[in-house]
C-alpha positions as CSV (number, residue, x, y, z in Angstrom):
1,X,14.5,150.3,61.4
2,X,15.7,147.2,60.0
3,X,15.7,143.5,61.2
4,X,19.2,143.3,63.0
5,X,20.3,140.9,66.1
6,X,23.3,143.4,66.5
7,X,23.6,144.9,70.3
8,X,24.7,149.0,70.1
9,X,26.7,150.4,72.8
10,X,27.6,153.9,74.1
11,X,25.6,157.3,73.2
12,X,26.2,159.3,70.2
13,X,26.1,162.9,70.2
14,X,23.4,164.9,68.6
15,X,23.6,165.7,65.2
16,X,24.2,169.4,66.4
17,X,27.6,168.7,66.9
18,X,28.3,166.6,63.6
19,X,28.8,167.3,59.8
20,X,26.6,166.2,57.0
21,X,29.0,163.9,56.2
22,X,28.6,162.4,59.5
23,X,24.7,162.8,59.5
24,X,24.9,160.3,57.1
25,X,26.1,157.7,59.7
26,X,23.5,158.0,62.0
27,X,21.6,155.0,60.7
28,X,23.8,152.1,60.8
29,X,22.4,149.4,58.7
30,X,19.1,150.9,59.5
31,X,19.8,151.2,63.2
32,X,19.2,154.5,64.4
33,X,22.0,155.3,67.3
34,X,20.5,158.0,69.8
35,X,20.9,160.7,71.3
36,X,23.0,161.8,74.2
37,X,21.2,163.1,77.5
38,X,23.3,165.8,77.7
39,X,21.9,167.0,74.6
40,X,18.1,166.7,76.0
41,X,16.2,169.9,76.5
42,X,13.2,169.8,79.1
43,X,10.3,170.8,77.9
44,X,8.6,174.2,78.7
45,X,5.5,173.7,78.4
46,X,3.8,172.1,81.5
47,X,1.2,170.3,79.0
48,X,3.8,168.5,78.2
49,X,6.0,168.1,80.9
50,X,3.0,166.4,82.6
51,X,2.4,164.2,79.9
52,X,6.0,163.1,80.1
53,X,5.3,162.2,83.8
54,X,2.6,159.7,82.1
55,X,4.9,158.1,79.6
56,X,7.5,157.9,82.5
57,X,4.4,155.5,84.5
58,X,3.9,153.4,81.2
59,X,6.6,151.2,81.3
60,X,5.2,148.8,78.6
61,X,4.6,150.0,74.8
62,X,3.9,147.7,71.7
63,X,5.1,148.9,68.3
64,X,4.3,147.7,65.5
65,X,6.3,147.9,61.7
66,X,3.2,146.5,59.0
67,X,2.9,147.8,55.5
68,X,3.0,145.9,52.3
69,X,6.3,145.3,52.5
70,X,5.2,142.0,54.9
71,X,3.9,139.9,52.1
72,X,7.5,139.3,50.9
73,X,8.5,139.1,54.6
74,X,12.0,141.3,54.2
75,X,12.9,144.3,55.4
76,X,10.8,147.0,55.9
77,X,11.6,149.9,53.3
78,X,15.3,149.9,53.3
79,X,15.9,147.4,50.1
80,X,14.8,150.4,48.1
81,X,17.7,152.3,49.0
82,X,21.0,151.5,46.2
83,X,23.1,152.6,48.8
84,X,21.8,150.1,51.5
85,X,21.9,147.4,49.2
86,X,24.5,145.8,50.6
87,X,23.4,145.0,53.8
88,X,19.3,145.8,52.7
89,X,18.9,143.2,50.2
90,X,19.9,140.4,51.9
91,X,16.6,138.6,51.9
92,X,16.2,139.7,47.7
93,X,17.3,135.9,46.4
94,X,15.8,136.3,43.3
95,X,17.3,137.3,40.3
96,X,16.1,141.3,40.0
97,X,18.0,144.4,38.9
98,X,17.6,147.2,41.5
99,X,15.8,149.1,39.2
100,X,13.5,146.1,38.9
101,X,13.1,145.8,42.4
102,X,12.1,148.7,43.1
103,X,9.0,148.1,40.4
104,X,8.3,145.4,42.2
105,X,8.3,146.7,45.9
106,X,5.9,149.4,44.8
107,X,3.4,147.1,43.4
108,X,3.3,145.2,46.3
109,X,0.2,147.8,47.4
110,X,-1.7,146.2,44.7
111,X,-1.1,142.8,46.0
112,X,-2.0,143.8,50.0
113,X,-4.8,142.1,51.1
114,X,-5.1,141.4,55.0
115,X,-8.7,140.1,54.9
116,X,-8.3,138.6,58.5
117,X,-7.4,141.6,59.8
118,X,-9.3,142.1,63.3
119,X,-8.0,145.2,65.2
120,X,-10.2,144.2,67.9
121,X,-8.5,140.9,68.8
122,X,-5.1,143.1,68.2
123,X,-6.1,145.2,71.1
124,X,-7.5,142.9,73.2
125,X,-4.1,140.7,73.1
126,X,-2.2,143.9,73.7
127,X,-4.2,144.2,76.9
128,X,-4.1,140.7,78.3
129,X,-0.2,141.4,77.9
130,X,-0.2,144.6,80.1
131,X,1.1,147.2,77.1
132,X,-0.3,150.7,78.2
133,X,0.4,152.4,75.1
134,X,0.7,151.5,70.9
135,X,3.3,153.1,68.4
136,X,1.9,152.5,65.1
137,X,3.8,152.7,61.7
138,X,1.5,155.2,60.0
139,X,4.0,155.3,57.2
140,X,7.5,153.8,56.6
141,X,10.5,155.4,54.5
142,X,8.6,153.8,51.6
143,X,5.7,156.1,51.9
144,X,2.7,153.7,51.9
145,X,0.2,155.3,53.9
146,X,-1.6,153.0,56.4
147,X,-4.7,155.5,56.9
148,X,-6.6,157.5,54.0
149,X,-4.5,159.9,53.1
150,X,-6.2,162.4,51.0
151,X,-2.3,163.8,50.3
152,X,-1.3,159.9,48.3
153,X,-2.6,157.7,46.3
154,X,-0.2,155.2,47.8
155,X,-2.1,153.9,50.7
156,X,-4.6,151.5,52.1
157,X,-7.8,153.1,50.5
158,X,-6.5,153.7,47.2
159,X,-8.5,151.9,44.2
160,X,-5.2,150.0,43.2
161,X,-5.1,148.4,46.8
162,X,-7.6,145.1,47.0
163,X,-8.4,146.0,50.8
164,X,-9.4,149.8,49.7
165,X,-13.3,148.1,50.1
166,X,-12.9,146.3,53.0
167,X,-14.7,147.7,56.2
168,X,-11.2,148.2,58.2
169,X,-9.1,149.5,54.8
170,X,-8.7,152.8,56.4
171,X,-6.2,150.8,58.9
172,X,-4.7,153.4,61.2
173,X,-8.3,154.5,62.2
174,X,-9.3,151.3,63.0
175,X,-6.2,150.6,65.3
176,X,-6.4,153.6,66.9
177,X,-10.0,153.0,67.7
178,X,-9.7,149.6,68.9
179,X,-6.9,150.0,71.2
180,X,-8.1,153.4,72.7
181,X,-11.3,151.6,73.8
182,X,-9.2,149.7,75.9
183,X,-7.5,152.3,77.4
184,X,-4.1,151.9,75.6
185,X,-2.7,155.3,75.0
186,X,-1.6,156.2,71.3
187,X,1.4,156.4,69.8
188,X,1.6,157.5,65.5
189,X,5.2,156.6,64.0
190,X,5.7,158.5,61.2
191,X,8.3,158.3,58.7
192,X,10.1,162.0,57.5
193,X,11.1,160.6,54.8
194,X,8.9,159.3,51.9
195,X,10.7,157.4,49.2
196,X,7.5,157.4,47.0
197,X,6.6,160.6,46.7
198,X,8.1,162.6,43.6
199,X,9.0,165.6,45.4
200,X,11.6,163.7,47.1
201,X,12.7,161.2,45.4
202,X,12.7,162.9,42.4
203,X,13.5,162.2,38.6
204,X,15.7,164.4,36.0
205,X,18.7,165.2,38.8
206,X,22.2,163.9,38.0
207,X,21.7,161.1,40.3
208,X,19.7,159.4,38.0
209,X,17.9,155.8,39.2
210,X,20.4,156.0,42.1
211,X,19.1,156.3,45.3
212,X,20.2,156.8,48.7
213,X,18.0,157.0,52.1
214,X,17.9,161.3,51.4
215,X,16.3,163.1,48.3
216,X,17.6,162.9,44.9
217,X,18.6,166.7,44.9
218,X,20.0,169.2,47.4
219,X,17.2,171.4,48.8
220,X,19.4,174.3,48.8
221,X,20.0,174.1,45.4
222,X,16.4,173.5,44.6
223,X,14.4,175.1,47.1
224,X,11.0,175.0,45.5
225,X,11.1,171.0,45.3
226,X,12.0,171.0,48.7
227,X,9.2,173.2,50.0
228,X,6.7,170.8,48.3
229,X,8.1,168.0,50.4
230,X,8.0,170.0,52.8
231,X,4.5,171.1,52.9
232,X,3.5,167.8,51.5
233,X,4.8,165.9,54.7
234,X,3.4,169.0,57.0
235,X,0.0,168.0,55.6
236,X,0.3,164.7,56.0
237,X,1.0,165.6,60.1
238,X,-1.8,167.9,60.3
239,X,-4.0,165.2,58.8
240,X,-3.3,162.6,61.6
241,X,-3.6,164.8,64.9
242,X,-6.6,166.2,63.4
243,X,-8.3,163.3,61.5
244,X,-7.6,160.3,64.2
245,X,-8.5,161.6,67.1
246,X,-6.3,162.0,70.8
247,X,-2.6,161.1,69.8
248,X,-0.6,160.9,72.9
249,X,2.8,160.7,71.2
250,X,4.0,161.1,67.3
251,X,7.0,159.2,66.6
252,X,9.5,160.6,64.1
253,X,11.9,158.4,62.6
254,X,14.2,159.0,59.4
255,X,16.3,161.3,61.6
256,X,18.2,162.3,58.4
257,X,15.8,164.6,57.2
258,X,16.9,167.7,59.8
259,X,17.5,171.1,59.8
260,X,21.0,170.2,60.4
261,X,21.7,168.1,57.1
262,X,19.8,170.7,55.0
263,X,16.4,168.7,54.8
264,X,14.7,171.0,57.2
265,X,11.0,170.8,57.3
266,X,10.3,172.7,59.6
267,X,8.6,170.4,62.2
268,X,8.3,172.7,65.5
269,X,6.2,174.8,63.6
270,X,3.8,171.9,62.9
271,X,3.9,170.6,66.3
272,X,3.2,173.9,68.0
273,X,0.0,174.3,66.0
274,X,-0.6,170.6,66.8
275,X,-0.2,171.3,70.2
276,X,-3.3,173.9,70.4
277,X,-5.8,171.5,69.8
278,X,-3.6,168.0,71.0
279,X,-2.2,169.7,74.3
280,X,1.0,167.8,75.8
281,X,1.3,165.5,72.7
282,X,4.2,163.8,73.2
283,X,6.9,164.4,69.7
284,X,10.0,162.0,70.0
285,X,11.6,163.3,67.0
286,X,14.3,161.1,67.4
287,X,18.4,161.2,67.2
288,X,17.7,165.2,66.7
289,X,18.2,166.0,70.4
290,X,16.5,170.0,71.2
291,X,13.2,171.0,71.8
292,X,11.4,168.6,69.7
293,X,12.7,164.8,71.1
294,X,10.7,164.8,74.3
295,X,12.4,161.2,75.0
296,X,15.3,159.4,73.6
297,X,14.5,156.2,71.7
298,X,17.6,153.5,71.8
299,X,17.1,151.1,69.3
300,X,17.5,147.3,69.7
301,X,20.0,147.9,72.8
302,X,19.4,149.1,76.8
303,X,21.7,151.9,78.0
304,X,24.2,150.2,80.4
305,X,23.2,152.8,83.0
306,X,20.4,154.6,84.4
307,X,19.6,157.7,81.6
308,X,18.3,160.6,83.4
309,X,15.7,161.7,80.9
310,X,12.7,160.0,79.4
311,X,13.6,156.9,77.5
312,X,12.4,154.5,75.3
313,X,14.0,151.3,73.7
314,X,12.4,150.0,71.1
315,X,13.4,146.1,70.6
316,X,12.2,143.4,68.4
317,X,10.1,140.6,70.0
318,X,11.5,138.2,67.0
319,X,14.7,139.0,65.0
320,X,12.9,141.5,62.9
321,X,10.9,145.3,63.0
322,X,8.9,143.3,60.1
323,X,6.7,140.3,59.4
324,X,9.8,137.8,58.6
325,X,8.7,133.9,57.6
326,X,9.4,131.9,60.2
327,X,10.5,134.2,63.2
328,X,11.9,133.5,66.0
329,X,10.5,135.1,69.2
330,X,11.9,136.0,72.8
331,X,10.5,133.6,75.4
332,X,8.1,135.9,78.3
333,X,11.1,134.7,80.0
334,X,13.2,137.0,78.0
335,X,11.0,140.1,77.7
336,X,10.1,140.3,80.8
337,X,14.1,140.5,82.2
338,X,14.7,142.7,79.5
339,X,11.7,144.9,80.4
340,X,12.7,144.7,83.9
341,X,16.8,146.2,82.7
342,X,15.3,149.1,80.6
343,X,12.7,149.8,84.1
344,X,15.1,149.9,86.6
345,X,17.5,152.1,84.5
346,X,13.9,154.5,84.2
347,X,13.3,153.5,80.8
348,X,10.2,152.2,78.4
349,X,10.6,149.3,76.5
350,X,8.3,149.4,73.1
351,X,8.7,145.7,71.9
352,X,8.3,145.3,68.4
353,X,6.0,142.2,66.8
354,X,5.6,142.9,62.7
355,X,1.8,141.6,62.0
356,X,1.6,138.9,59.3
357,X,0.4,139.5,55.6
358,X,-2.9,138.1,56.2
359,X,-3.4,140.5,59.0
360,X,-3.3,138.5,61.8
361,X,-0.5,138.7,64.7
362,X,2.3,135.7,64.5
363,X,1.1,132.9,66.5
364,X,4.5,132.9,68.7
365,X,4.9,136.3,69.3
366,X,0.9,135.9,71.0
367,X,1.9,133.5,73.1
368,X,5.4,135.7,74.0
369,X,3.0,138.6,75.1
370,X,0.6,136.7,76.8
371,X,2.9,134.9,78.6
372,X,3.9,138.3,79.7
373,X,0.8,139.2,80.6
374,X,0.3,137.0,83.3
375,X,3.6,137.4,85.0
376,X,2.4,141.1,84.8
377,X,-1.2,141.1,86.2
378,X,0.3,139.6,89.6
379,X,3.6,141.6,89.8
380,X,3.1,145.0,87.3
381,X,3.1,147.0,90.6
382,X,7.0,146.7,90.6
383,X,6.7,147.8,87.1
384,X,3.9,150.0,86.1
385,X,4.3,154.0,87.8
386,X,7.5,153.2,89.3
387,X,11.0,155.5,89.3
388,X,14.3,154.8,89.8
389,X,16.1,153.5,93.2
390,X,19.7,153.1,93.6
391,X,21.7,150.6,93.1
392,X,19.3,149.8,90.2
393,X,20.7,146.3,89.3
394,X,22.9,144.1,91.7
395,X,23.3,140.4,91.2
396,X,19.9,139.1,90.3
397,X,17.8,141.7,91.7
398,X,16.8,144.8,90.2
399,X,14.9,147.7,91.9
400,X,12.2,150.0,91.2
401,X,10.6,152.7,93.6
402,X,7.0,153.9,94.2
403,X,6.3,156.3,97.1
404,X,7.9,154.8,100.0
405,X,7.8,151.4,98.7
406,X,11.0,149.8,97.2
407,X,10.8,146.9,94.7
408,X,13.4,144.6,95.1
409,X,12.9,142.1,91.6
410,X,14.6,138.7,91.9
411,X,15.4,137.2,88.4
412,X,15.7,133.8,87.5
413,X,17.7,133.2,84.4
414,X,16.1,129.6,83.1
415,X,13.6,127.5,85.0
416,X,16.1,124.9,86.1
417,X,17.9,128.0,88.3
418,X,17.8,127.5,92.3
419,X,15.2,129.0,93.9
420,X,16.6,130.0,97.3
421,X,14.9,129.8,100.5
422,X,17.1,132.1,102.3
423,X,18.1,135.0,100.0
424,X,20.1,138.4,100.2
425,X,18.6,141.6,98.9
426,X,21.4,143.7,98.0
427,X,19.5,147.2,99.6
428,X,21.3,149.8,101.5
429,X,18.7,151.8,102.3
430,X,16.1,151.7,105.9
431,X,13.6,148.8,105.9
432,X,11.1,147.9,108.7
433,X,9.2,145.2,106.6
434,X,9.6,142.9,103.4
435,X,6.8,140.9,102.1
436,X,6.7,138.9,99.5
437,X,4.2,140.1,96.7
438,X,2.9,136.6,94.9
439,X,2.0,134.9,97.1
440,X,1.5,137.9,99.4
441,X,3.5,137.2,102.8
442,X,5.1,138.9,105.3
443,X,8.8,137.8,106.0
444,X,11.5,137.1,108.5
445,X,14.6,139.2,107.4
446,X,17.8,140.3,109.1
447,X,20.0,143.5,108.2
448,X,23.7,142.9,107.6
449,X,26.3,145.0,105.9
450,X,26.2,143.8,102.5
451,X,21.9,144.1,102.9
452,X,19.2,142.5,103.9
453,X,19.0,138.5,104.2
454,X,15.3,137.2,104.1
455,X,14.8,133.7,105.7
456,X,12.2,130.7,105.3
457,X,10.7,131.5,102.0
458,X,8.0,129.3,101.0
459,X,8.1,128.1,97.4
460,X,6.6,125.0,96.2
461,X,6.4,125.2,92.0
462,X,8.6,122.6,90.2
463,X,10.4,125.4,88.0
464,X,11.7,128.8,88.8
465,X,9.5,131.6,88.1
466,X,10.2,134.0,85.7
467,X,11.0,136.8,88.4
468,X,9.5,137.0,92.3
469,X,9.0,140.5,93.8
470,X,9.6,141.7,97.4
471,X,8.2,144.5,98.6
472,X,10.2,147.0,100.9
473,X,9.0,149.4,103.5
């Protein structure tokens, strides 16, 4: 993932229908494009088709993109890559060779230091802003290890690191900890790719200092290297689901490293054992389509229309996946119509924040979630468990289903908008009573043919609200 504004539309098909050559494109500028839904296989295993019934209630997910990478406040990862640079190293204005770089990105774990990191008052704002479950960055394409890796000495806890003696230094546990307490499920994103580690990006092959986002050989000409990565990165999977307690999803990204470009390591073998001591963990081993990407995962873009498999978008609160100086963030304004888009189309929406250097979360992207939070804790029950229910989105007004209950959500685009007295749901469907759910009352409506026009509503606040909810029975 990369910090990119751009919107991505239409599906691409899974990389079981495309060359290696084509592989290659998946990652656009380090956006991944997803999967189709025609390529999605339902689970077997009713473990895990239950817990996919869970994800489906979520609705709200926080992810979160820290490493040392945030002290320079660029890009996660992807400046490493030579053939990335062009778009990659856009925020490298100093005057560095690539080779030079790439020293200096690497030393940056001796530099981390995020004294004022409190995982407590991490989880507790993730709370007051209604996110039901976390996805973590264990470990970016750079291969810093946010957890105690007994595989690297590229992590957290190593000597070299100044936090390796601080009481939190073994990060990921601490996270995890904090934010299960609160009853926030647990996501672990995990990076196949690991552009530190010499058994894949490799020295003594022809392509020299060169890099690119894959390894610096081909595994099937050097099958040996590869199966160190391989079991390397297998070990590194084991470690987390066995080490750091009840994972309820583990998030795949580098979706180049796949059976079907060569770099196979084996991952369905891993997750299966997994599986038989972590029943129903979720694996979103995204862009790969099969047996193995239990959701789809748009990145920084909602489908246009309803997907009819488990979804996910994952969307930047600022303009960024990483800490970046002087962020911009989404007003709760903004996440909260976006989050009602991906709902009503039966999707998640992880929304990314990238925690600062010093360890504590930006002070604008706070006040974006909490803002969120309130708009939540009065109207979350149009949200939170709900399905789809046609027509989805018409005019201003999204829907959402629970039970027997329909959701219609009127959005507001700005706080100067109108706010109606006399408005028009846009519902086809039976309805013997609509009541208002904040404040809760019961209101006049009359059925005509293009809905249902509700009459005399009360509203006395000097601005629009971000959204009002009526409830449908």
């Amino acid at each position: 993932m990369k910090s990119n504004e751009q919107e991505m539309t239409g599906i691409n098909v899974s990389p079981k229908d495309e060359s290696k050559e084509e592989l290659k494109e998946m990652v656009e500028n380090g956006v991944h494009n997803y999967s189709s839904e025609d390529e999605y296989v339902w689970p077997e295993d009713p473990k895990v088709r239950e817990k996919l019934e869970w994800f489906q209630d979520q609705k709200l997910a926080l992810m979160m993109h820290w490493g040392a990478y945030s002290q320079l406040g660029i890009v996660e990862s992807w400046a490493l890559s030579d053939a990335d640079a062009e778009w990659s190293r856009e925020g490298i204005d100093w005057e560095v060779s690539g080779k030079e770089f790439k020293e200096q990105y690497f030393s940056l774990s001796k530099t981390f230091n995020p004294i004022r990191f409190q995982p407590e008052k991490w989880a507790d704002i993730a709370k007051e802003a209604g996110v039901k479950y976390l996805i973590f960055t264990t470990k970016h394409h750079d291969g810093f290890c946010m957890w105690d890796s007994k595989y690297s000495d590229y992590k957290t806890t190593a000597p070299s690191c100044p936090f390796h003696a601080h009481k939190y230094a073994d990060i990921a546990a601490h996270i995890f900890e904090s934010f299960r307490r609160r009853g926030i499920g647990i996501g672990a994103y995990f990076s196949k790719a690991d552009w530190h580690i010499d058994s894949y990006w490799a020295e003594g092959f022809p392509r020299g200092d060169y890099m690119y986002r894959g390894p610096s050989y081909k595994p099937e000409d050097h099958p040996e290297e590869w199966e160190k990565f391989v079991q390397f990165t297998q070990n590194q999977i084991r470690e987390l689901a066995t080490e750091y307690g009840k994972l309820d999803i583990m998030w795949f990204d580098a979706g180049w490293v796949c059976k079907q470009s060569g770099q196979d390591i084996r991952l369905g073998e891993v997750i299966d054992e997994i599986r038989t001591w972590q029943p129903g963990m979720l694996c979103a081993d995204r862009t790969i389509g099969g047996a193995y990407e239990n959701y789809i995962t748009p990145e920084q873009c909602v489908p246009e229309k309803p997907l009819n498999v488990p979804w996910e978008s994952c969307i930047t609160l600022g303009t960024s996946f990483s800490f970046k100086y002087e962020d911009t963030y989404k007003s709760p304004r903004e996440v909260l119509h976006l989050l009602v888009d991906i709902v009503v189309k039966g999707g998640n929406l992880a929304i990314n924040v990238g925690p600062q250097p010093d360890g504590r979360l930006p002070e604008g992207a706070v006040r974006s979630l909490l803002g969120m939070g309130e708009w939540l804790k009065e109207n979350g029950e149009a949200i939170y468990g709900t399905r789809v229910c046609a027509p989805y989105k018409a005019g201003s007004f999204g829907f959402t289903r629970r039970g027997e209950t329909v959701y219609g959500i009127e959005l507001f685009d700005t706080e100067d908008s109108p706010v109606e007295e006399n408005v028009l749901i846009p519902y086809a469907g039976e309805v013997h009573k609509i009541t208002l759910m904040n404040p809760e009352t019961e209101l006049e409506f009359e059925k005509n043919p293009e809905g249902y026009l509700v009459k005399n509503i009360k509203y006395t606040g000097e601005k629009a609200p971000i959204a009002r909810v009526f409830c449908m029975e």
